[in-house]
C-alpha angles and dihedrals in degrees: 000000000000092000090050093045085053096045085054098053085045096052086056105100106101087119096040108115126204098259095049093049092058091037092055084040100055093043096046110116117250091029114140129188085243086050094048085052095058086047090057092043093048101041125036089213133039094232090057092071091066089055082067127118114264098244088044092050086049092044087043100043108013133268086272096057087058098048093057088053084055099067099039138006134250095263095045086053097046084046091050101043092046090045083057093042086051084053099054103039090249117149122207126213114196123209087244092053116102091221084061105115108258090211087070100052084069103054112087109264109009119195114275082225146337145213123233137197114196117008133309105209124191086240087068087079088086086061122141123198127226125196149165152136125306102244111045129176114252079261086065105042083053109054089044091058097043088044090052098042094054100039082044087052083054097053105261130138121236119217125193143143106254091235119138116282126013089015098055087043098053089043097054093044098054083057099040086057087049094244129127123267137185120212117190126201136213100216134032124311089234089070133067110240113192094018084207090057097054088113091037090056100049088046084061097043086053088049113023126352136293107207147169136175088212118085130265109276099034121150122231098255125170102246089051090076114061080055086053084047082062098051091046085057096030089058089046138081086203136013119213124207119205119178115354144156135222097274109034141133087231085067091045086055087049091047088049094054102051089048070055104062087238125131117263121195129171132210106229119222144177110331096228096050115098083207094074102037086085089062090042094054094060085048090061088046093060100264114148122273105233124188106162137001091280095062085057097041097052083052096068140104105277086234091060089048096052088058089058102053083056106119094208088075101178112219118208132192104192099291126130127260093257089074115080096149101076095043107107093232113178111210116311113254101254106260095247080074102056117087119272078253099053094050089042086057096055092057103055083046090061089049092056103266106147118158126071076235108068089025095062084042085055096042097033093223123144106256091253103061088038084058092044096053097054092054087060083052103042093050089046092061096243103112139009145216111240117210092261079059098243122140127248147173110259 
């Protein structure tokens, strides 16, 4: 009878949307990025895998997972984790949402769903990451704050992970130079984590985004950080490393960007000092040497480059993407000038077309390109993301 009662719970899901599905997925104890993988590999949609019988959803997610299924369904627990969302002034980005980074699609075993703090903007693609240990020489502290505030006067996001040292620098820095950072934790946005950086963490809210993949109310545990070291490389095109030893989580986020396919670079230091053999050690693996902003900025992707030397450089001060008109947007390129495929692109904006989906099915352009392309756009002045992260003419 048990088995039967709990069929029946599972089976409930007629009124689960997409969204919800990846958000109580995501949030279910027990789930792992390598569990959430399977998920994707076994099932074509995320509801599906509540249609599952009750021993495979416990092979596929934990016995925890399907506990928690026993006391209430799918669509009780996504009402109940958006109303405290809604509570705390969390938002939530699902897999299936268009505002969802496309960075992060690429990396394995993206997060079903997360929870922001702030605002992510589609200009945040162009987005560096800068990391180190948490307690840096003077040298250190330094070079990450004269590395941030020069990507961030160039119109590059900074990512980090909030944590003492290098990551705090290269936070405050960013903001000092007026420019948009992205902190990610490794525990809920309900808790303060570090207590010190309270003030630190709403500065970057007002002008970047504050996110996590764990629930709410998460603890910092141990085990949460090397999965926030994935998101700080996943959101980049590059991860920087600044001041590391031989065993720290700054070189497993190096590690996890270059599984990645994402640029790694290393600032070198004395010679005599253990905080920089880390560094040194990713030199010697081939990273890239980097001494100034330049050093990072000629490493990446051409694409990236390109968007740089744009002279429409949109600068932002914490606000969402519904709101162009405070965005300071020198004259838009003529069009002659833009690519075949970037003209191609406005006109299918001007015959409805609105999602990076059905435009890279019209153009027949990998999503990528379709993504990169609407950047150009979009820092050209010529079209805009609205806040349900669909695409428009300006």
């Amino acid at each position: 009878m048990r088995t039967s009662n709990l069929m029946a719970r599972f089976e409930n899901h007629d009124s689960l949307s997409e969204a919800d599905a990846w958000l109580v997925l995501q949030t279910l104890p027990g789930m792992t990025p390598e569990r959430l993988s399977r998920l994707t590999e076994a099932f074509e949609r995320p509801a599906e895998a509540f249609e599952a019988p009750p021993d495979v959803f416990a092979r596929l997610c934990g016995r925890k997972a399907r506990e928690v299924l026993e006391k209430d369904s799918p669509v009780d627990l996504a009402a109940k984790i958006r109303q405290e969302a809604s509570k705390t002034g969390a938002g939530i980005i699902t897999r299936d949402s268009a505002r969802y980074p496309e960075h992060l699609r690429e990396i394995y075993a993206p997060p079903g769903a997360f929870f922001t703090e702030g605002e992510i903007l589609a200009t945040d693609r162009l987005a560096v990451a800068i990391v180190g240990m948490r307690r840096p020489t003077d040298y250190g502290r330094r070079v990450a704050r004269e590395l941030a505030a020069e990507l961030a006067g160039k119109g590059i996001t900074i990512v980090s992970g909030l944590a003492y040292g290098i990551d705090a620098e290269a936070h405050k820095a960013t903001l000092d130079a007026g420019g948009r950072t992205i902190a990610v934790l490794g525990c809920g946005l309900t808790r303060n984590y570090p207590a010190e950086h309270k003030e630190l963490r709403q500065e970057i809210a007002a002008h970047g985004a504050v996110v996590s993949e764990f629930h709410l109310r998460a603890h910092p545990r141990k085990e949460n950080f090397p999965r926030r070291n994935r998101l700080i490389s996943g959101l980049s095109l590059a991860t920087v490393v600044v001041e590391a030893a031989q065993r720290s989580g700054a070189l497993l986020t190096a590690r996890l960007a270059l599984e990645q396919g994402r640029e790694v670079m290393a600032v070198p230091g004395p010679v005599h000092t253990r905080k920089s053999t880390g560094c040194h050690r990713l030199l010697k693996e081939g990273a890239h040497l980097v001494e100034n902003a330049e050093d990072i900025i000629n490493a990446l992707p051409e694409y990236a480059r390109n968007m740089l030397d744009s002279p429409a450089q949109i600068r932002v001060k914490g606000m969402g993407p519904e709101e162009p008109g405070v965005r300071e947007v020198p004259k838009a390129t003529p069009h002659p000038n833009l690519t075949d495929d970037e003209n191609a692109l406005l006109r299918l904006l001007e015959n409805g077309d609105s999602t990076i989906e059905g435009l890279t099915r019209k153009r027949g352009l990998p999503a990528q390109e379709v993504s990169s392309a609407l950047l150009r756009l979009e820092l050209e002045g010529l079209v805009r993301q609205t806040a349900s992260g669909l695409y428009e003419r300006v």
